[in-house]
C-alpha positions as CSV (number, residue, x, y, z in Angstrom):
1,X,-20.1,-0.1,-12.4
2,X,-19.2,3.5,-12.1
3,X,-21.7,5.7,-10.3
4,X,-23.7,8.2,-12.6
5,X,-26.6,8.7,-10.1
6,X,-25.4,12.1,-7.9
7,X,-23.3,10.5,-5.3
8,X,-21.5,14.1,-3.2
9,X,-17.9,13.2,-3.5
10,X,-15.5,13.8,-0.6
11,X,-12.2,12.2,-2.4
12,X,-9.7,14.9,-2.7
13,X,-7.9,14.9,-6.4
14,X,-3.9,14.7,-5.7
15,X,-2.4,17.8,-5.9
16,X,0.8,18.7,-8.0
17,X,2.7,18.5,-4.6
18,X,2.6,17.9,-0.8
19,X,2.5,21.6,-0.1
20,X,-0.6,22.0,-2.4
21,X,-2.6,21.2,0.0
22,X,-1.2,23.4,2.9
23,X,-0.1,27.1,1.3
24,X,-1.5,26.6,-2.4
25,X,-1.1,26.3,-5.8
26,X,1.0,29.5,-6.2
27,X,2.5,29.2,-3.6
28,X,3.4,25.8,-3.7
29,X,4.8,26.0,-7.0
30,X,7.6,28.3,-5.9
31,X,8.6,27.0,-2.8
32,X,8.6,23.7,-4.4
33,X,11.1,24.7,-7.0
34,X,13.0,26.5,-5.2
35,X,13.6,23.4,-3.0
36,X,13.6,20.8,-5.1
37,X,17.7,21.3,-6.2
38,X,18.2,21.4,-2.7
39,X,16.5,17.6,-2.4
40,X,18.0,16.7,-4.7
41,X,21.6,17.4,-3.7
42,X,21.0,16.0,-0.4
43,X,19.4,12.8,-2.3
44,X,22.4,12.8,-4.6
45,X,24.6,12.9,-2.1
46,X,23.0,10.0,-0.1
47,X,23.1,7.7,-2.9
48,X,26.6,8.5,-3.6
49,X,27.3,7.7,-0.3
50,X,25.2,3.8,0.0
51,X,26.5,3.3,-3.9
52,X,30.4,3.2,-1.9
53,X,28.9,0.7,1.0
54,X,29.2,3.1,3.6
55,X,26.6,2.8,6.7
56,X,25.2,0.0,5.0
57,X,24.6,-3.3,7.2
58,X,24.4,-6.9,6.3
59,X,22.5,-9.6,7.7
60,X,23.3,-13.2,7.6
61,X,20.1,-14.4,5.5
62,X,19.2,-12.8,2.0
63,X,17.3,-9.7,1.6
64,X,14.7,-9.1,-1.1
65,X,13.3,-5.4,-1.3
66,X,9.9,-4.3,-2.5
67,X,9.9,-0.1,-2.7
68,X,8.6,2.2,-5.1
69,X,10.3,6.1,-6.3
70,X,7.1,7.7,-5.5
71,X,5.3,8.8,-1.8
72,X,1.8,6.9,-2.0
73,X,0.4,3.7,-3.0
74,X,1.4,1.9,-5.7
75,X,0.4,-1.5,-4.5
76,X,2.9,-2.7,-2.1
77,X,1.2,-4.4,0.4
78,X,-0.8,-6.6,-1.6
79,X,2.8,-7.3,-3.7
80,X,4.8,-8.4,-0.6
81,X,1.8,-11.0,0.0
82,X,1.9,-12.2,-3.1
83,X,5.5,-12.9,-3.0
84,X,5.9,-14.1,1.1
85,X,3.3,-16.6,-0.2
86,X,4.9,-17.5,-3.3
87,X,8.4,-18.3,-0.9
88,X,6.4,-20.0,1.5
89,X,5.5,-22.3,-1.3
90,X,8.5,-22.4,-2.1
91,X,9.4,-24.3,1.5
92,X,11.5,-21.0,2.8
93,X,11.1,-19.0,5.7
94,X,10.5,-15.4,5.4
95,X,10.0,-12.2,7.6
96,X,8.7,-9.3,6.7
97,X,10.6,-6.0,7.9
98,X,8.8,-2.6,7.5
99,X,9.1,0.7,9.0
100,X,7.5,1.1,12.6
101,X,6.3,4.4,14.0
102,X,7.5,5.1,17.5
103,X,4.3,4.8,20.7
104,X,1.8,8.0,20.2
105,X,2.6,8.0,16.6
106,X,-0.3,7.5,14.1
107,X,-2.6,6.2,16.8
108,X,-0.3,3.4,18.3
109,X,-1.9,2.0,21.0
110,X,0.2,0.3,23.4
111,X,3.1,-0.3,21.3
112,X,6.0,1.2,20.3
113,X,5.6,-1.0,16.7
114,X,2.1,-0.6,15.4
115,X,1.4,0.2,12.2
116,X,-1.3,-0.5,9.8
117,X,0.1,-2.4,7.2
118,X,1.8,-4.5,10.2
119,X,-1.4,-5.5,11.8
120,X,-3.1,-6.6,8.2
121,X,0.5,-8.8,7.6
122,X,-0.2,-10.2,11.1
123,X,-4.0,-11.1,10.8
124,X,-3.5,-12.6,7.2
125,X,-0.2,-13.9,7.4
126,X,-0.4,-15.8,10.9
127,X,3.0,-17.8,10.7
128,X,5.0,-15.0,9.2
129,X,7.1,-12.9,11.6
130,X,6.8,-9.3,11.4
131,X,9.3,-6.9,11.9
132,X,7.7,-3.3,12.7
133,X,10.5,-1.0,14.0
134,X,11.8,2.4,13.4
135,X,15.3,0.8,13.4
136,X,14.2,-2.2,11.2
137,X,18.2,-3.4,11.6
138,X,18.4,-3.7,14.8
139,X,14.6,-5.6,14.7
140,X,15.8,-7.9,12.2
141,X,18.8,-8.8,14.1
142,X,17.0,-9.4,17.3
143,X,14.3,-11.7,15.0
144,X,17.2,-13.8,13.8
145,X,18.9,-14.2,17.0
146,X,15.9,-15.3,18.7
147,X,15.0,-17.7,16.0
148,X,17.3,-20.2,16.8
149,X,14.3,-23.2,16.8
150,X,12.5,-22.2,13.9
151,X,15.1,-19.6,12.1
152,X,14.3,-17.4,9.0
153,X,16.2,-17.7,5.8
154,X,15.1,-14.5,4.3
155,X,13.3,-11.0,4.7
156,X,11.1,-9.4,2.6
157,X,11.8,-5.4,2.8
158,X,8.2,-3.6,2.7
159,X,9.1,0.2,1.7
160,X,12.8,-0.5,1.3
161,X,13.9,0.8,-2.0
162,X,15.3,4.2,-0.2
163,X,16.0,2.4,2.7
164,X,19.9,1.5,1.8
165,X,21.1,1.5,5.2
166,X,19.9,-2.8,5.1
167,X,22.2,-4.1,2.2
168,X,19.6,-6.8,0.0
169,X,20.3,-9.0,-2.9
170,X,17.1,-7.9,-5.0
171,X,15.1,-4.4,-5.5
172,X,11.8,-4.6,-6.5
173,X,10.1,-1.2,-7.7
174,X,7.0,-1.1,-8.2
175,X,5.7,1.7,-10.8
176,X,1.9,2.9,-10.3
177,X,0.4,3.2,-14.2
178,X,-2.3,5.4,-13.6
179,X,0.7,8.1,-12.0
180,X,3.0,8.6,-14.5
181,X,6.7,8.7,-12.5
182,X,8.3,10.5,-15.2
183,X,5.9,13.2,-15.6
184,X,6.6,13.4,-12.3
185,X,9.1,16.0,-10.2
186,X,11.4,15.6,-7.3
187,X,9.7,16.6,-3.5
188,X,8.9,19.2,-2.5
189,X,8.0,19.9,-5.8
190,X,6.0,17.0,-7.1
191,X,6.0,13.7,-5.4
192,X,9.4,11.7,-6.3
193,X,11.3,10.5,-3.3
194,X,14.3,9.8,-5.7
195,X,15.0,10.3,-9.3
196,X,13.8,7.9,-11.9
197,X,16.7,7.5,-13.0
198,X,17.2,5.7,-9.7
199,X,15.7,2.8,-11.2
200,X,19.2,2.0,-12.6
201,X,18.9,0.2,-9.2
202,X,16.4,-2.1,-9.7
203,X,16.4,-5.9,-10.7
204,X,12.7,-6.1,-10.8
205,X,9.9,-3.5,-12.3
206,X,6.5,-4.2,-12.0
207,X,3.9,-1.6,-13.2
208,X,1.0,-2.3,-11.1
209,X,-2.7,-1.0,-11.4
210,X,-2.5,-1.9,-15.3
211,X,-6.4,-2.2,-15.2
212,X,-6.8,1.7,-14.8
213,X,-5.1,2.3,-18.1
214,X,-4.6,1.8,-22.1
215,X,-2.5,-0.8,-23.1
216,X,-0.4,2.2,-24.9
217,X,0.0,3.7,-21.9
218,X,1.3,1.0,-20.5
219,X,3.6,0.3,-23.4
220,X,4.5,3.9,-23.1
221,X,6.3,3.3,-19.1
222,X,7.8,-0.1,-19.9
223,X,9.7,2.1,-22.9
224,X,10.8,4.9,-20.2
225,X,11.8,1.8,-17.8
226,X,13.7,0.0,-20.5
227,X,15.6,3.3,-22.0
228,X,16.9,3.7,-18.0
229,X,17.4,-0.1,-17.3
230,X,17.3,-2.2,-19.9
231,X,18.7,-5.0,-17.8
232,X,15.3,-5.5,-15.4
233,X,12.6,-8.0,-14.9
234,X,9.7,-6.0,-17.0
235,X,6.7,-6.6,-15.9
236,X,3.1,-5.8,-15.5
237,X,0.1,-6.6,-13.1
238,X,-3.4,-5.0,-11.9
239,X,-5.1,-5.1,-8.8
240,X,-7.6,-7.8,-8.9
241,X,-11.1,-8.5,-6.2
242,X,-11.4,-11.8,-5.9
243,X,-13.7,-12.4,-3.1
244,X,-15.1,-9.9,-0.2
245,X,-14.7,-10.6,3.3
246,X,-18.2,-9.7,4.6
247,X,-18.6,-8.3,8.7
248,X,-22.6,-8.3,9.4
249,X,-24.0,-5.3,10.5
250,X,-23.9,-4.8,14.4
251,X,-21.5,-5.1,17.2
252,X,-17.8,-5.4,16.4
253,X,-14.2,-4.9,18.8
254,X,-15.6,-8.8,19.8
255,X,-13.2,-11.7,19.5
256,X,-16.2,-13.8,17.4
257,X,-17.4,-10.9,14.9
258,X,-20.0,-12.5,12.6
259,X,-17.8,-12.8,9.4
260,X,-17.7,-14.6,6.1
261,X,-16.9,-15.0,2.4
262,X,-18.8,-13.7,-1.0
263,X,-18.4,-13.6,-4.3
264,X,-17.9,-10.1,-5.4
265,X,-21.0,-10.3,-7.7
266,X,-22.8,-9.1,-4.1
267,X,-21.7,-6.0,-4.9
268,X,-23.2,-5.7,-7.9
269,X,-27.1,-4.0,-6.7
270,X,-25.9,-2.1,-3.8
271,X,-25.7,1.5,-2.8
272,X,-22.1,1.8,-0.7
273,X,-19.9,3.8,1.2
274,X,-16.3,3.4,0.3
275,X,-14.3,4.4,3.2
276,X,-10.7,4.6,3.4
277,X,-7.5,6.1,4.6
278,X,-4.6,4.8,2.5
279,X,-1.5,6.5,0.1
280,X,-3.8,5.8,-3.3
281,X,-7.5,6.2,-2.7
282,X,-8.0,6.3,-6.6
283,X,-7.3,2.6,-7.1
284,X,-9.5,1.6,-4.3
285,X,-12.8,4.3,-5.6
286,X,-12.1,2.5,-9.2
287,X,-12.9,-1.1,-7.7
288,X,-16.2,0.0,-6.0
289,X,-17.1,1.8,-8.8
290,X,-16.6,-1.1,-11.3
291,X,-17.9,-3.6,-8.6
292,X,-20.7,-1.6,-6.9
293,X,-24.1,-0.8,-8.1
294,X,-23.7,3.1,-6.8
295,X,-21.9,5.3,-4.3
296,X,-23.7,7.3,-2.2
297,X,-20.8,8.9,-0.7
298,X,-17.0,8.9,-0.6
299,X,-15.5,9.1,2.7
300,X,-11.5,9.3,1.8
301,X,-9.2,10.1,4.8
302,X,-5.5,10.9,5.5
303,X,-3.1,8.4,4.8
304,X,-2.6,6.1,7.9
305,X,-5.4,8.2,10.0
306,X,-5.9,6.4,13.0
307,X,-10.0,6.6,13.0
308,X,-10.7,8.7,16.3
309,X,-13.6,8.2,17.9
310,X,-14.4,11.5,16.9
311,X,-14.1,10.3,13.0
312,X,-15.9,7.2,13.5
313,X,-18.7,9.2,15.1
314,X,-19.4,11.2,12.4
315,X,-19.1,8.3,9.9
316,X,-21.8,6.7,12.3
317,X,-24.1,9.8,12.1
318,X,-23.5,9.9,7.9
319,X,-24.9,5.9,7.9
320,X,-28.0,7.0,10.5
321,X,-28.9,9.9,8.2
322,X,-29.0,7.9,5.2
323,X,-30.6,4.5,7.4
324,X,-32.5,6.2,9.5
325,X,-36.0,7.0,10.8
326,X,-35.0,10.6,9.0
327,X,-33.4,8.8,5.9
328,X,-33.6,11.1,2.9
329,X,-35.3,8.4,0.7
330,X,-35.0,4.7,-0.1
331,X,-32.9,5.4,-3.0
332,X,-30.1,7.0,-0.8
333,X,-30.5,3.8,1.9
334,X,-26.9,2.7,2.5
335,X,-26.5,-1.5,1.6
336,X,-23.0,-1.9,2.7
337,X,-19.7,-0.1,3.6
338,X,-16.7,-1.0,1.6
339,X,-13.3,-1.0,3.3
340,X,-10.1,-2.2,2.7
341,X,-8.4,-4.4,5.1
342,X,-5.0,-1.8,5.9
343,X,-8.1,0.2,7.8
344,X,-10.4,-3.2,8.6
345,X,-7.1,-3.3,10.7
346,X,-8.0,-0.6,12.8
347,X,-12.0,-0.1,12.6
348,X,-11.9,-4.0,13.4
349,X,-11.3,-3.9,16.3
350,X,-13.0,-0.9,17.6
351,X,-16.6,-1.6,19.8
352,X,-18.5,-0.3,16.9
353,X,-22.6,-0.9,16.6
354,X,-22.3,-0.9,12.7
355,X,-25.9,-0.2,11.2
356,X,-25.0,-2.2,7.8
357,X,-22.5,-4.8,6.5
358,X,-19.2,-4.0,6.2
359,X,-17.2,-5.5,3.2
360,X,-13.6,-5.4,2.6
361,X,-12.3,-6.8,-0.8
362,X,-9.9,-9.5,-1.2
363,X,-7.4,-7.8,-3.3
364,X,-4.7,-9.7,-5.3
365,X,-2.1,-9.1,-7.8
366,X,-2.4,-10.5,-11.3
367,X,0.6,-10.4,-13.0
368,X,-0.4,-9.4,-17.0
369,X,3.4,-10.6,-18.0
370,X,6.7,-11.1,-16.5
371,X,5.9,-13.3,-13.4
372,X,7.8,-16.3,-14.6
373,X,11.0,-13.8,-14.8
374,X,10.3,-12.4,-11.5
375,X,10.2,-15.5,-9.8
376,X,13.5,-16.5,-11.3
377,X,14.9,-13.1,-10.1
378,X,13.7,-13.8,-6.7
379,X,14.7,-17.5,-6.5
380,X,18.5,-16.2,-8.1
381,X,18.8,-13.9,-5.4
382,X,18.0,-16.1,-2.6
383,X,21.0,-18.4,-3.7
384,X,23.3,-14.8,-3.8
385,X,25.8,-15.2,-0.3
386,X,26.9,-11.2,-1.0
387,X,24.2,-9.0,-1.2
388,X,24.9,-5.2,-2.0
């Protein structure tokens, strides 16, 4: 339920731009405009130049794309789960191939390919390979050349929809509903990485977080999809918690952390801590506040921030000043953090003496409409020997 009891907010409201943040509003606004024609001829010209098949490469297996036209979160990760299970019950053998961030970038430790959203595919999805380079060619090549016992017969793209360099037999875009794309302006002045009408290239749309909105405004995107491409896979899901991965206050960074399963209905009389560090933080805040009895706190970081020990130090002091000898009160007493698993992929495996449970929701997509067709689109393009 949502909390109405006085919980200090620390979740930042997304700003009309990226340099809202940085130089301000005013400021923002004009630099923005004045280089947003200038993004968008480079962008134009780019497109021009993949829509030819020049610099684009071709592997010998097919390639199925999940991107959105947006920077942020709009539900990817949990999407490309949904569908590398759905092939592996299908019998195939996928990969998944995502950008990786060269050594010393956001927080690697020790390799030249970590990256959030590569470790959570690699603790859930054991017997999937995962491809997390900067050149994600020359990754996958090396993948399917050393596969020779156990080969791969497809990739799933994560991010790919502006990465045309890889040539793939099916883009899927994902649309998020509670950020409407076509309201929406080009960087640097709002937050488009392409323009909608971009979507042209999709065979797939899925509007995704269709449990933070009306039904009309839902109805309202799939008209703006279907006036650009008519010819797509429509369909909608939201962002479901279907169970809660539970991590019992005390000692973690341990190879035999004290974990376990509830229903989500635990949730239901405690005061939390929703902690984070992902692209969409809204989608996340509305779950634990539909889920949780109250927040006492909103602790909402950077995208990707790599939780220094400096951060989690002053996340550790917030839980002793609210649990305590000094606690405030019993009514601000901390039950539980809630996390997702993206950062449960970094705090994890910190040495951390957690003074309360920390949950991370089990979050899955549940498709409203269109999941049939999607499938078929997916399954169609797996059989395609040219992709483009």
């Amino acid at each position: 339920m949502p909390d109405d009891r006085g919980g200090r907010s620390l979740t930042p409201q997304r700003a009309a731009g990226p340099l809202v943040p940085v130089i301000g509003k005013h400021a923002a606004t004009l630099l923005g405009r004045a280089g947003e024609p200038l993004y968008r001829l480079g962008i134009t010209h780019q497109n021009k130049k993949f829509d030819q098949g020049l610099g684009v490469a071709r592997l010998p297996v097919p390639v199925v794309s999940i991107g959105n036209l947006s920077v942020g979160g709009t539900g990817k990760t949990p999407m490309v789960m949904n569908l590398v299970t759905a092939l592996l019950h299908l019998g195939k053998r996928p990969a998944i191939a995502m950008r990786g961030y060269a050594k010393g970038k956001r927080g690697a430790v020790g390799t030249a390919e970590r990256s959030d959203e590569a470790d959570q595919y690699r603790r859930l999805l054991p017997d999937v390979p995962v491809v997390a380079q900067p050149d994600r060619i020359a990754g996958l090549r090396a993948l399917i050349a050393s596969s020779a016992l156990s080969p791969i017969d497809c990739v799933v793209l994560d991010d790919g929809f502006q990465h045309r360099r890889l040539a793939r037999n099916l883009d899927i875009v994902l649309l998020d509903a509670s950020r409407d794309v076509f309201a929406d302006r080009l960087l640097p002045a709002g937050w488009l990485r392409e323009p909608v009408a971009s979507l042209a290239r999709a065979g797939v749309v899925v509007i995704t977080h269709a449990e933070m909105v009306s039904d009309e405004a839902v109805a309202s995107m799939s008209a703006e999809v279907r006036a650009i491409n008519p010819g797509a896979a429509l369909c909608v899901a939201r962002h479901v918690w279907t169970s809660l991965n539970i991590t019992n206050g005390g000692q973690t960074g341990g190879t035999k952390d004290a974990q376990s399963a509830l229903h989500v209905a635990w949730l239901a009389e405690k005061q939390v801590i929703p902690v984070c560090a992902i692209g969409n933080p809204q989608g996340f805040i509305a779950g634990v506040e539909r889920y949780a009895g109250s927040i006492v706190e909103r602790v909402v970081l950077p995208d990707h921030d790599p939780y220094s020990p400096q951060t989690i130090e002053k996340l550790l002091q917030m839980l002793r000043g609210f649990n305590g000898r000094d606690a405030r009160s019993v009514k601000t007493r901390v039950d539980a953090i809630v996390t997702t698993e993206k950062d449960w992929s970094k705090l994890g495996v910190r040495s951390i003496e957690w003074p309360c449970p920390v949950v991370r929701p089990v979050l899955e997509i549940e498709f409203v409409s269109g999941r049939d067709a999607l499938l078929q689109r997916v399954q169609r393009a797996l059989q395609t020997t040219t992709p483009k």
